[in-house]
TORGU-987034 format. One line per 8 residues: for each residue x, y, z of N, C-alpha, C, CB. Coordinates in steps of 0.001 Angstrom, whole numbers, plus 524288, in hexadecimal, padded with zeros to 5 digits. Glycine has a CB too. Layout:
BEGIN
X/Y/Z/X/Y/Z/X/Y/Z/X/Y/Z  ...
// end
This chain:
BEGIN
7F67D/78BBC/801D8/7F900/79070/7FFD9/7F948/79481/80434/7F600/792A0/7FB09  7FF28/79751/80655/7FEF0/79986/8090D/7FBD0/79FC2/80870/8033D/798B2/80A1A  7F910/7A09A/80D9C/7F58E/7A69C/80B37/7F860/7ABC2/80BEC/7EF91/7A7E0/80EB2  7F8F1/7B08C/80681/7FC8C/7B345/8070C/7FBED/7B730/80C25/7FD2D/7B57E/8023E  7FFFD/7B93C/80F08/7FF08/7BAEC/811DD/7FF43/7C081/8127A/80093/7B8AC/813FF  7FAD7/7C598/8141E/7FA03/7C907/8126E/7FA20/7CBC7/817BE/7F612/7C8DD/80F00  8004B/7D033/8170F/80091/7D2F1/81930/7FBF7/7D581/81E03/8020C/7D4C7/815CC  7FDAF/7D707/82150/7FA63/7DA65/82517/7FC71/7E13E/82404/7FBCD/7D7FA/82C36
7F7C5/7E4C4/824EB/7FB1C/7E92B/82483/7FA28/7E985/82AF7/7F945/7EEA3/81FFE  7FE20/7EE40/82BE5/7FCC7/7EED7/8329E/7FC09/7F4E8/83311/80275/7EC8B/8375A  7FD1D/7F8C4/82EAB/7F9EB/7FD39/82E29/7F903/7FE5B/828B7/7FC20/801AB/830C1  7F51C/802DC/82945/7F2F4/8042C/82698/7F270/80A02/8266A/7EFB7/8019E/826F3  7F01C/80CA3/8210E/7F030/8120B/82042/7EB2E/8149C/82036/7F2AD/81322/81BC2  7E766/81761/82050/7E192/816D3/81E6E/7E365/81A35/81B70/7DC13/817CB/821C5  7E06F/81838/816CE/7DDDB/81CFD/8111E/7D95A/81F55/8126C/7DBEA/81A1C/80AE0  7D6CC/81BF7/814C4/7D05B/81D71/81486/7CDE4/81C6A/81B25/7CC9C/81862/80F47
7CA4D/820D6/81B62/7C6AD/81EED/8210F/7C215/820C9/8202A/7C86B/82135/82714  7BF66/81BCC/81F77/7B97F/81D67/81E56/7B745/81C8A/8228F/7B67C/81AB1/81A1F  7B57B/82098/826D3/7B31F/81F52/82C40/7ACB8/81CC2/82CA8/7B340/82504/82F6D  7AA9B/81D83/826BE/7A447/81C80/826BF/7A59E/81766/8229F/79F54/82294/823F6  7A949/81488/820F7/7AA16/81045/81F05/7AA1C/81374/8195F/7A603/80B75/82093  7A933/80F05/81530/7A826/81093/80F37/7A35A/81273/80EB8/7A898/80C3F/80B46  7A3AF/81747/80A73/79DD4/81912/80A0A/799F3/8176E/806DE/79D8B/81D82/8090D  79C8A/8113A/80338/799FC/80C9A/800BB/796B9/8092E/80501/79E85/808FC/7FDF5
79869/8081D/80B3A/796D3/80422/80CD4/79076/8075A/80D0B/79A42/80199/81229  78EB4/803BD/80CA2/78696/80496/80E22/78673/80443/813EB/7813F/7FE46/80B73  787A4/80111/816BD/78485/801BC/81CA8/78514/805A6/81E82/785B8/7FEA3/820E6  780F1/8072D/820FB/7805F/80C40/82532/78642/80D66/8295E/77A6E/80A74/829E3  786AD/81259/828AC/789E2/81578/82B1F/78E4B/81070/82FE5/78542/81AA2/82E65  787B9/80F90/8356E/78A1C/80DFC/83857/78B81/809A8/837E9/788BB/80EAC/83B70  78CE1/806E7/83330/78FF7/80050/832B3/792CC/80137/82F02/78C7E/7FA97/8313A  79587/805D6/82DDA/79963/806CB/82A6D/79E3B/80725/82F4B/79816/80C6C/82656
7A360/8044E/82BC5/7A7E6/805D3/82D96/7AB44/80736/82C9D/7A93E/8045E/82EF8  7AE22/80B71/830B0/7B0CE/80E71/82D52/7B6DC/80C20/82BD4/7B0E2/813D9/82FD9  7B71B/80BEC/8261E/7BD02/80A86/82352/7C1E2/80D83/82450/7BCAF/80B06/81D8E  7C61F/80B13/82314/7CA25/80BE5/81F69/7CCD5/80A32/81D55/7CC2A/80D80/81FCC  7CD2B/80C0E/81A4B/7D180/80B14/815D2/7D621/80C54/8164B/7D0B2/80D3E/8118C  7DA98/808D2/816C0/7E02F/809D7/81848/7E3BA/8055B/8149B/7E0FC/808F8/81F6B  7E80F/8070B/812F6/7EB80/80494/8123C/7F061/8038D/815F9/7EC4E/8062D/80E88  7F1E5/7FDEE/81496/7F63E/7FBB3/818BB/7FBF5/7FCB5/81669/7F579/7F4DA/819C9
800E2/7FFAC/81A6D/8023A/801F0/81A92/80862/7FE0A/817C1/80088/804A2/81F0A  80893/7F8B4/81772/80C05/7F647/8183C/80C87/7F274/81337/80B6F/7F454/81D2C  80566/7F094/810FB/803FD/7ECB0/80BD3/802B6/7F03A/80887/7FF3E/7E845/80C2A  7FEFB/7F4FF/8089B/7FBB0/7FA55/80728/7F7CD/7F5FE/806FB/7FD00/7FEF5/80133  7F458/7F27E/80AEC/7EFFB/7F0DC/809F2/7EAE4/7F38B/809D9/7EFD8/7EDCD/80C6E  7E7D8/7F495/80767/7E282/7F8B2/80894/7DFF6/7F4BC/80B46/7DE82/7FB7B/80312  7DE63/7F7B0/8100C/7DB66/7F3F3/813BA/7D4EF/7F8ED/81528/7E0BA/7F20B/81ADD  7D26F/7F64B/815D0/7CE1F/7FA8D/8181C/7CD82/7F7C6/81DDA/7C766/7FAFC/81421
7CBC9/7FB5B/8234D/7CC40/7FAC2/8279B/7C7C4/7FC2D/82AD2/7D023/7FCC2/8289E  7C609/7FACD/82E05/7C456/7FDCF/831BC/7C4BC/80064/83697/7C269/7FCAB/8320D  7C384/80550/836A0/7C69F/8072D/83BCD/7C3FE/80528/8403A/7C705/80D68/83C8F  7C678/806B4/8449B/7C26B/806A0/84AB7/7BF36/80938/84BE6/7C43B/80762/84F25  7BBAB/808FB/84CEA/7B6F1/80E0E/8509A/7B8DB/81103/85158/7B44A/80DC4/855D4  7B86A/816E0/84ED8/7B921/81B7F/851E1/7BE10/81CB3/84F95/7B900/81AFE/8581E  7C1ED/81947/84C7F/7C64F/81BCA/84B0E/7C5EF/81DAC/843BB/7CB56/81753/84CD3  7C950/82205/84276/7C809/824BF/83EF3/7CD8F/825B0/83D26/7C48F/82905/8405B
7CE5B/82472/8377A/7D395/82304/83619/7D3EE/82875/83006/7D3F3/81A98/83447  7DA8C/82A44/82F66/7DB51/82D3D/82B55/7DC6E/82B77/827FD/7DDB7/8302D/82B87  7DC08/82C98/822BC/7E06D/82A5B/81EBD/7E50D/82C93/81F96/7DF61/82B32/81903  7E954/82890/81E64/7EF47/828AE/81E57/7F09C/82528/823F9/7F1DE/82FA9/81E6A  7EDF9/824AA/82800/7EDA6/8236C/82E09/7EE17/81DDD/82D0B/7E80A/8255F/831A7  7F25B/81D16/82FBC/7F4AF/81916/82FA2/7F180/813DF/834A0/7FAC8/81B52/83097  7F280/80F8A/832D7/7ECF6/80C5C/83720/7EF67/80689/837ED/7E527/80B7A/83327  7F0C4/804CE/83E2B/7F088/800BB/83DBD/7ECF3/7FD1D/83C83/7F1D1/8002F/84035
7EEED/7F754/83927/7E8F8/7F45D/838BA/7ED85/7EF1C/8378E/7E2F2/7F6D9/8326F  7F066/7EE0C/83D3D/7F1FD/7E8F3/83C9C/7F10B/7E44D/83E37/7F50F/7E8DC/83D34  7F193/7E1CE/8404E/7EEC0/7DDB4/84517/7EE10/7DDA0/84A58/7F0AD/7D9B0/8455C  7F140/7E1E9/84B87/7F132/7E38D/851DC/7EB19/7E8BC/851E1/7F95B/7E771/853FE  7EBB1/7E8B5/85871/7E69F/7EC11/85878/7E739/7F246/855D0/7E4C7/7ECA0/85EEA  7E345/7F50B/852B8/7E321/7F842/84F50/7E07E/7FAC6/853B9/7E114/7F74C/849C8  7E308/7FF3B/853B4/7E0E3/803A5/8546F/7DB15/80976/853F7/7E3C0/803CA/85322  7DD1E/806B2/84BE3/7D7CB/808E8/8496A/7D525/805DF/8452B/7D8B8/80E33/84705
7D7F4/801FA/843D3/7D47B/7FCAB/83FCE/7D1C3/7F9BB/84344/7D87B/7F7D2/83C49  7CD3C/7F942/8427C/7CA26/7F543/8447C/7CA79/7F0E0/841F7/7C568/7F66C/844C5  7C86D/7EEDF/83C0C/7CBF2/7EB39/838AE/7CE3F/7ECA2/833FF/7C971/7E717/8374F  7CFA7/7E9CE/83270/7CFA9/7E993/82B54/7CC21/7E891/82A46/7D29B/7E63C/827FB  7CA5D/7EA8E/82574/7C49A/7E6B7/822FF/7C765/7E30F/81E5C/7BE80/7EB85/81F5F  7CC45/7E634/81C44/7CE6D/7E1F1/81782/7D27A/7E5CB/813F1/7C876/7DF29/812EC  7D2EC/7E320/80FEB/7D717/7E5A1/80C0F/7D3A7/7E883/80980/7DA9C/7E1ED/8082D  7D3E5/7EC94/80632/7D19C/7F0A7/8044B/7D310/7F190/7FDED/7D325/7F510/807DA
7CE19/7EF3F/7FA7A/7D0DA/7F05D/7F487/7D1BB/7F67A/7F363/7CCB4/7EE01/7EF66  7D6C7/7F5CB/7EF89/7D6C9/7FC31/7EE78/7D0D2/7FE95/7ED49/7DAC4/7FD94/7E8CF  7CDAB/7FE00/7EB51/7C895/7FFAE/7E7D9/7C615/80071/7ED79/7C53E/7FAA9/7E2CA  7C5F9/7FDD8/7EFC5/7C11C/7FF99/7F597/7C407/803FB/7F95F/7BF95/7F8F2/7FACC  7C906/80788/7F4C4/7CAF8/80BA7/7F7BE/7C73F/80F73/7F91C/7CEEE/80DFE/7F54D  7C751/81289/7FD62/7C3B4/81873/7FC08/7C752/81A7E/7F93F/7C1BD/81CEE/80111  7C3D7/81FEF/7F5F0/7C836/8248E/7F365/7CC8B/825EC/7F741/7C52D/82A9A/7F1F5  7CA2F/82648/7FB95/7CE5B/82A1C/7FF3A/7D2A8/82652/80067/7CBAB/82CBC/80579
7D1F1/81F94/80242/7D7E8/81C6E/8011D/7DA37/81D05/7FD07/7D807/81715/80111  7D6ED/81CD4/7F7D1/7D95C/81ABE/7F448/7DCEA/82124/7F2F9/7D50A/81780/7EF8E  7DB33/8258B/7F54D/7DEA9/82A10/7F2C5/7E4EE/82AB2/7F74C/7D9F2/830FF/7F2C9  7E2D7/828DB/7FB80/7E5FF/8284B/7FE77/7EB2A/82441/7FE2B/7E32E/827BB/801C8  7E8B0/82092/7FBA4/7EC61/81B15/7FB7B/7F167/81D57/7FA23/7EA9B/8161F/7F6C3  7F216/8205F/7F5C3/7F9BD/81FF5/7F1AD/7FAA6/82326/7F707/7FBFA/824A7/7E8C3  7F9F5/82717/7FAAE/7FCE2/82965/7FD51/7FE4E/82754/80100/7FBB3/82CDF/7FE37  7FB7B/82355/8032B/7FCC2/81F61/806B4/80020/81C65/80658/7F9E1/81CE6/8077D
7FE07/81A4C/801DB/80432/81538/800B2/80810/81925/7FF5E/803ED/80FA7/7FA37  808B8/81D5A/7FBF8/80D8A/81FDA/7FBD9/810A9/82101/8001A/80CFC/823C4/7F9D1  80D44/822A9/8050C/80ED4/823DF/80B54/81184/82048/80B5A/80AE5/823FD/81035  80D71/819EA/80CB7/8100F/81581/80E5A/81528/8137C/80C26/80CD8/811FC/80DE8  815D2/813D4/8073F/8194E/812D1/80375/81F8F/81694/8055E/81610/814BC/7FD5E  81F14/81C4E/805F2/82317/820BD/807ED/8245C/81E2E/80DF0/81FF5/827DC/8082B  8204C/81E77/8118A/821D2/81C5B/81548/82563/81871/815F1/81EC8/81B6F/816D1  824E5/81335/8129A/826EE/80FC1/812F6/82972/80DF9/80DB1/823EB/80D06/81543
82E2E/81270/80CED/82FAC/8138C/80897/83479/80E6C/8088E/8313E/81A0B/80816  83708/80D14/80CF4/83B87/80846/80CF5/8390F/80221/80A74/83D9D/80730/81435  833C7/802C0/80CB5/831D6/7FCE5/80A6B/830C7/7FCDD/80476/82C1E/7FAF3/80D41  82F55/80221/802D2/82EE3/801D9/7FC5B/832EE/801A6/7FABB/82C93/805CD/7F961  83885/80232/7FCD7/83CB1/805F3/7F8D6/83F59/7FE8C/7FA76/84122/80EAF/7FBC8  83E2A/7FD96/7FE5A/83E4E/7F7C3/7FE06/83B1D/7F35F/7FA0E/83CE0/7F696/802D7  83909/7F60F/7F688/833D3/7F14C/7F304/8388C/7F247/7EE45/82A6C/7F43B/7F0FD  83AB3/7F7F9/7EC89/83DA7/7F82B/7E909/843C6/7F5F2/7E9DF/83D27/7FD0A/7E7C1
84498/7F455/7EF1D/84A2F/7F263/7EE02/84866/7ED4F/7EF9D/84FA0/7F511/7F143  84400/7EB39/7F06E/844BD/7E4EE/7F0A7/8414D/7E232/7EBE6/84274/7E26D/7F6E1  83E78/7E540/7E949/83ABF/7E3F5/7E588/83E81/7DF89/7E0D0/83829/7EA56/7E2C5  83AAB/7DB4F/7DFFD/83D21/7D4A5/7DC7D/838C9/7D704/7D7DD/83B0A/7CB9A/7E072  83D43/7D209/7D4F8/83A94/7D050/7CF92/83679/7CCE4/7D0A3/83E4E/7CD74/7CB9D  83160/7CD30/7CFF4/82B2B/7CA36/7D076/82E1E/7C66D/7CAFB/82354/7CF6B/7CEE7  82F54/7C744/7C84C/82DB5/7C2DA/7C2D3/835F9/7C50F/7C079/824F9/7C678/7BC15  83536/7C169/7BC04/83AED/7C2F8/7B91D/838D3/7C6FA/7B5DD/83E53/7BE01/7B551
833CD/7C9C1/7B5C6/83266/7CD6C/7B25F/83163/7D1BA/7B676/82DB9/7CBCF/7AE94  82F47/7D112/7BA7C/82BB4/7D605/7BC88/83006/7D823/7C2F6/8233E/7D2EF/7BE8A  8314F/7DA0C/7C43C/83350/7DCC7/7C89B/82EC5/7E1F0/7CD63/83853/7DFEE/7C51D  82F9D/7DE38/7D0C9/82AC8/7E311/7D5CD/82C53/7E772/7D5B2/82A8D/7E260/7DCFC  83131/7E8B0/7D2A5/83065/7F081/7D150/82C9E/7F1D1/7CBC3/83832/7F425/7CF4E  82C92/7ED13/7C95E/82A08/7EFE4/7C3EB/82521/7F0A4/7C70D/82951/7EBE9/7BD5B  82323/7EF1B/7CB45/81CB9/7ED69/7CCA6/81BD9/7F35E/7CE5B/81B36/7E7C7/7D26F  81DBB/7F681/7CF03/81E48/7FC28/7D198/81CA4/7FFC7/7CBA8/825E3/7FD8D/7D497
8191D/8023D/7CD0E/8176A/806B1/7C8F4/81C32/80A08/7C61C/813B6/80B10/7CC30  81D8E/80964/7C232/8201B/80C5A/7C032/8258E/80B3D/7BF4F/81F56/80FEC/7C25F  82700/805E1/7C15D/82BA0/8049B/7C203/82C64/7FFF1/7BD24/82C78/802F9/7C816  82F0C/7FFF8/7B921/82F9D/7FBCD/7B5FE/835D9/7F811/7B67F/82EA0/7FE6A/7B061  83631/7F672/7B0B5/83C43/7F210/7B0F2/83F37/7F6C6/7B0E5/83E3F/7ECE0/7AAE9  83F86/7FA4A/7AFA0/84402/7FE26/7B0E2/844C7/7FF9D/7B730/842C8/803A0/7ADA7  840D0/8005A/7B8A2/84234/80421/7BCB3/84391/7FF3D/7C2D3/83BD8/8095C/7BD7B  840CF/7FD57/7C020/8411C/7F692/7C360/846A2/7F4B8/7C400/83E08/7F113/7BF63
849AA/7F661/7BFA8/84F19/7F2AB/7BDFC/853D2/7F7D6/7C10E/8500A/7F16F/7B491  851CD/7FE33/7C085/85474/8012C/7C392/85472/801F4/7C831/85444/80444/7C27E  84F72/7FF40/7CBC5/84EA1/7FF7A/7D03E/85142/7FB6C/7D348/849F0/7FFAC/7D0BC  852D3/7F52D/7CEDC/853D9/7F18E/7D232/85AE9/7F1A6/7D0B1/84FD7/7EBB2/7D114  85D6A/7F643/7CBF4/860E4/7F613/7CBCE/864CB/7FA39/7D0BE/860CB/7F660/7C6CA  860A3/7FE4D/7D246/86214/80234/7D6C0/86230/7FFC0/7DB86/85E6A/806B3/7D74D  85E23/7FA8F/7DD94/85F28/7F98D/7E108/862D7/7F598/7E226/85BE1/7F964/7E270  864E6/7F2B7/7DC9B/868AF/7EEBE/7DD29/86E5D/7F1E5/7DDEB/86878/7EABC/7D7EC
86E83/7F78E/7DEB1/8740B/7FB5D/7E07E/87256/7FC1B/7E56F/87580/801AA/7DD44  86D39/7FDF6/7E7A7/86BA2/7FF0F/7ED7A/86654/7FE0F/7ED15/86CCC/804EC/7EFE5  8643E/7FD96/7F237/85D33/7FD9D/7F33A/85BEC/80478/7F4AF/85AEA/7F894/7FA36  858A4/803F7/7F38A/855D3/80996/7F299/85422/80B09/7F6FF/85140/809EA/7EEE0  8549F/80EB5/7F9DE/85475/8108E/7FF7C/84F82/814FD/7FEA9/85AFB/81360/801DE  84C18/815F3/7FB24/8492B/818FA/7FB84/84554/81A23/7F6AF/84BD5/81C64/7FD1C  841BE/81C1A/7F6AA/83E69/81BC0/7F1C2/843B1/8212D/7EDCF/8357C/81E72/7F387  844F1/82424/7F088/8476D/827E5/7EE5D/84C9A/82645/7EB7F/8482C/82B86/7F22E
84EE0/82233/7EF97/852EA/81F99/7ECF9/85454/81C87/7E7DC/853A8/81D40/7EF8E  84EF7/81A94/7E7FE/84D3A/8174A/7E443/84C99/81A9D/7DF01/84826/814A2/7E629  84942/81F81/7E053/848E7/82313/7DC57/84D06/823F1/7D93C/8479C/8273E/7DDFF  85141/825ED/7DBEF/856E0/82896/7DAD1/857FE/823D1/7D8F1/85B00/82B4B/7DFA3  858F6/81ECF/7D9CE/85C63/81B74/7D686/85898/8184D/7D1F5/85FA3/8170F/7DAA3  8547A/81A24/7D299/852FD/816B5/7CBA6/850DA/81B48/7C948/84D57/81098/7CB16  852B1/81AEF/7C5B7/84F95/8206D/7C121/8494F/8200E/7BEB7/85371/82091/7BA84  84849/824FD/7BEFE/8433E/82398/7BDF3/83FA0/8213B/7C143/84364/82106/7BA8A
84206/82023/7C48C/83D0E/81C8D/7C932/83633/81F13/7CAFB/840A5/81C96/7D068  833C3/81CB5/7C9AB/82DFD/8202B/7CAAA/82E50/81EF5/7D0B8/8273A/81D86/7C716  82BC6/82302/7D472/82B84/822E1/7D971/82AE7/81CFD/7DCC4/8275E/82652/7DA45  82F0F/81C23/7DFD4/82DA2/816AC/7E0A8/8298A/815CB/7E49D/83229/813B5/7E223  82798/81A18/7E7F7/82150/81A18/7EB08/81DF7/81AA2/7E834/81FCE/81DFE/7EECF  8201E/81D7E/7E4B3/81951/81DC4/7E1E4/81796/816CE/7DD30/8197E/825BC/7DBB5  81D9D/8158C/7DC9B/81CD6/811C5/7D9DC/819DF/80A7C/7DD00/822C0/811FB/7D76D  81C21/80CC6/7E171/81A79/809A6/7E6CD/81300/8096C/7E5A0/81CD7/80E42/7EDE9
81199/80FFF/7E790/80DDA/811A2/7E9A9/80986/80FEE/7E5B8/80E7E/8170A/7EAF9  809BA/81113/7DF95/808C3/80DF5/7DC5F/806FC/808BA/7DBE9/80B76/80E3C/7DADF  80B2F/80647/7DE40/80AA5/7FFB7/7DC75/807C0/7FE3C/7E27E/81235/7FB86/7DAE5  807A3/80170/7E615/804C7/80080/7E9CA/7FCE0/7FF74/7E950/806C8/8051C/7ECD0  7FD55/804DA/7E708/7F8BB/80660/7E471/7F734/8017E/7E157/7F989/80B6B/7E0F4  7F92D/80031/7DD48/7F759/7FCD5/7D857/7F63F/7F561/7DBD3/7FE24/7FD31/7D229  7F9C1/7F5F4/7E125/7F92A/7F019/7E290/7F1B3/7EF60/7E560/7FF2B/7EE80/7E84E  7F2FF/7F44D/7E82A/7EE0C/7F5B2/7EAE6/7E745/7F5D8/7E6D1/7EFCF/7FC30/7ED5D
7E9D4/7F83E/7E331/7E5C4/7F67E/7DED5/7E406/7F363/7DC22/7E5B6/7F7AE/7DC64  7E783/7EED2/7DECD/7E844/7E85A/7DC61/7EAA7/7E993/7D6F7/7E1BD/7E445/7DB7D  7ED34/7EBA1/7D2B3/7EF00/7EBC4/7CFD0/7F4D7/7E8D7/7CDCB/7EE2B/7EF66/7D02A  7F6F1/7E62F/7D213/7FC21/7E3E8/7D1D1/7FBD1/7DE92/7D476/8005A/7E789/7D479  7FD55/7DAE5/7D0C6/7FEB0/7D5F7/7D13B/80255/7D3A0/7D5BB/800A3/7D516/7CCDA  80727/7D81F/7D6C2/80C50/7D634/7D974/80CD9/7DA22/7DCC0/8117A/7D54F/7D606  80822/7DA37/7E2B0/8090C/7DE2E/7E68C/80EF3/7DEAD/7E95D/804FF/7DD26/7EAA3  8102B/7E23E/7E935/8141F/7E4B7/7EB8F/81480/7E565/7F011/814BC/7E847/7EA34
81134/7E856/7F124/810B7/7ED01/7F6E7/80B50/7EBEB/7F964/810B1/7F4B6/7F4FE  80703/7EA7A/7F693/801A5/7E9DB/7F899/8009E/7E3E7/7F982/7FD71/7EC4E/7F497  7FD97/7E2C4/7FEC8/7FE82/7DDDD/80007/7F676/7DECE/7FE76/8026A/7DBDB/80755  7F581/7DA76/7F9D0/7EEB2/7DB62/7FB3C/7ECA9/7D684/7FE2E/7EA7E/7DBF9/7F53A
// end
């Protein structure tokens, strides 16, 4: 059986920099290391990291951590469950992916003009917060006249449309929480 193959990210964002490590770990001071917590900019993978000696990282600060030589990751330690967030990622996270999401507003506005039918019942727009068989059937009837050049565009031609970042930002959230069967956007 072939083994699935799981994306690399090649940056990353930090939420979190804990310079004295977690304030759960028990060993003494000097065999603590210091974390972070970052999400990848490209799967939204939560990865926790470690920096290099001596370097000291912000939240929002963007970080290479690809296979070439890093600058300020020393390694990965691994993928990161939502629950082993700190408060300060986890308050940070929706503004991040919302960033990431605005930033790279052509590849989303691309999920809504290429998005298929999963089943003869279920369609990858219903999988989006807030979006049902109605709004599903006006979205794929607007783009069968044109493709949608913008989250705004999109707005203006289906009625009623709930925000399509926030509806994104949402289903981002809920994959990351393991809550969804049929990932979209999150590679775990």
């Amino acid at each position: 059986m072939a083994e699935r193959h799981h994306p690399k990210e090649e940056y990353g964002i930090v939420l979190d920099f804990l310079q004295h490590g977690y304030p759960f770990d028990r060993r003494p001071s000097h065999r603590k290391t210091p974390i972070v917590q970052a999400i990848g900019k490209t799967y939204f993978t939560l990865l926790e990291l470690v920096p290099k000696q001596g370097i000291f990282l912000q939240p929002y600060e963007e970080i290479y951590i690809g296979p070439e030589k890093r600058d300020k990751i020393h390694h990965i330690t691994g993928k990161l469950p939502m629950g082993k967030l700190t408060a300060t990622a986890r308050a940070e996270l929706e503004h991040v992916i919302e960033e990431l999401i605005t930033k790279n507003e052509a590849r989303f506005v691309e999920f809504y003009n290429k998005a298929v039918p999963m089943t003869t019942r279920m369609h990858q727009l219903e999988l989006l917060p807030g979006l049902g068989k109605k709004h599903m059937k006006e979205i794929l009837d607007a783009r069968d006249e044109k493709l949608f050049e913008s989250f705004e565009d999109l707005r203006k031609r289906v009625k009623l449309m709930p925000d399509p970042c926030q509806a994104i930002m949402r289903r981002i959230i809920s994959e990351l929480e393991g809550n969804e069967k049929h990932p979209l956007f999150v590679d775990r």
